[in-house]
C-alpha positions, 0 to 999 in steps of 0.5 A: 490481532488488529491490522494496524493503520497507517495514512498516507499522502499522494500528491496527484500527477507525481511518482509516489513510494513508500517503505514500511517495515513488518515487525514481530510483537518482540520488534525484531523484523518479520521474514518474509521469505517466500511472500508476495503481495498486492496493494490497492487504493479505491475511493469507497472500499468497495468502489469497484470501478476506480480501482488503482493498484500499486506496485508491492516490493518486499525486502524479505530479510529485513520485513519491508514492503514497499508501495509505489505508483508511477505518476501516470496513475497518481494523476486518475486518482480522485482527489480527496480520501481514499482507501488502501490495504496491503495484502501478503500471500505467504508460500502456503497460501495463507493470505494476511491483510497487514496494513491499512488505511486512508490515502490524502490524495492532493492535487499538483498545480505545477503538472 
């Protein structure tokens, strides 16, 4: 199955969150009970040296995952696109990428 791909936009040098909600093929909400998770953005896949990660909540009763970032590190992000994805580890140890995709990441003039 094709992990589905979301953009988002991050204004530089201000806090940044987002909430995504994990459904089953049939639209009810997926239990993540017992998950965790780890999220990053980088401006090339495999840039290793300009890795920025974001902090992963997960609201397991209802499917969410939320990224957010303090705007200490939204402002080191290089301006431009970049990359991210959402990786879960389930309480057996299995490891699923469950999102991807582009990040805009757009300067802010006023900070």
């Amino acid at each position: 199955m094709a992990v589905p791909s979301v953009n988002i936009t991050i204004d530089g040098g201000t806090n940044f969150e987002n909430t995504f909600t994990l459904r089953n093929p049939d639209g009810t909400p997926i239990d993540l009970t017992g998950y965790t998770g780890v999220s990053k953005i980088r401006k090339y896949p495999k840039d290793a040296l300009n890795v920025h990660n974001f902090t992963v909540g997960i609201t397991s009763s209802t499917g969410e995952v939320s990224l957010s970032m303090a705007s200490t590190i939204t402002s080191d992000i290089e301006q431009g696109r970049n990359y991210y994805d959402i990786v879960l580890t389930a309480a057996d140890g299995t490891v699923s990428k469950v999102l991807e995709g582009t990040a805009l990441v757009s300067p802010t003039v006023s900070v």
